[in-house]
ZAGUTOR-405520 format. One record per residue (C-alpha): residue in three letters; z negated, y negated, x negated. Coordinates in steps of 0.001 Angstrom, whole numbers, plus 500000, padded with zeros to 6 digits. Example, Ala and Ser with C-alpha at 12.3 -4.5 7.8 and 13.67 -1.06 7.14 Angstrom:
BEGIN
ala492200504500487700/ser492860501060486330/
This chain:
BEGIN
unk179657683316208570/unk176188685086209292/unk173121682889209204/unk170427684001206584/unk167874685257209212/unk170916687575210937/unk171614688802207424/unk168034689842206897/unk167633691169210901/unk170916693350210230/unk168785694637206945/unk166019695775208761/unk168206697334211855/unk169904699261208923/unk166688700508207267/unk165333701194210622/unk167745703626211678/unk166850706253209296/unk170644706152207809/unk169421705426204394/unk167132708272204010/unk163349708598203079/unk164093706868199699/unk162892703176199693/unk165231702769196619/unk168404702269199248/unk166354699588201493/unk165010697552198447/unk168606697604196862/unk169996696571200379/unk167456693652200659/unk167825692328197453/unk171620692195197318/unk171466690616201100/unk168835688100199394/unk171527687360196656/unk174180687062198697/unk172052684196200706/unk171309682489197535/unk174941682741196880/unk174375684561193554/unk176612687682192058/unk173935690013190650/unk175053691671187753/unk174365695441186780/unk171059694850184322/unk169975691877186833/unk169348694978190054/unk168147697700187136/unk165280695269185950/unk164616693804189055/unk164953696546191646/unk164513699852189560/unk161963698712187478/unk163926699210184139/unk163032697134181271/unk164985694520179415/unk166655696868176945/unk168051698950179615/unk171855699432179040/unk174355699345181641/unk177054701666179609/unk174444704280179260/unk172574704736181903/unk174990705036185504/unk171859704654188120/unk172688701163189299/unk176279702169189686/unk174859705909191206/unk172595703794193360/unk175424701531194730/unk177843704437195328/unk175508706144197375/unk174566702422199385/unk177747702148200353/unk178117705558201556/unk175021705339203792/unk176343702008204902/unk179511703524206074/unk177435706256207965/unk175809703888209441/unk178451702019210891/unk180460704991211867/unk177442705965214005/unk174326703442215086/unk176077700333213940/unk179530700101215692/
């Protein structure tokens, strides 16, 4: 199992290598679901909207697609990445 700290260290490595793009969106969505994950939480849809993307408390998940855009386009980068700089 990796240790908090190596969680957060891969983070960076990953945001460092450019594979996510200019947008800070990706790195902020990366760190908060690596911070989740250490706090052994599931965060739902509204829970990275509100607190990543900035949308308020009314947003609604089967409207609006961003997180789920967002997340598609995460793991895409991700996969770059460890295709390439991350093997």
């Amino acid at each position: 199992m990796i240790q908090p700290d190596e969680l957060r260290e891969l983070c960076q490595r990953i945001i460092a290598s450019g594979e996510l793009g200019r947008s800070k969106t990706y790195a902020a969505i990366l760190e908060y679901l690596a911070e989740q994950a250490i706090s052994s939480s599931t965060p739902k849809e509204i829970s990275i909207a509100m607190d990543v993307l900035g949308r308020g408390s009314d947003f609604d998940v089967g409207k609006d697609s961003i997180v789920r855009v967002h997340i598609y386009h995460l793991r895409n980068k991700l996969n770059a990445y460890y295709a390439r700089a991350g093997k």
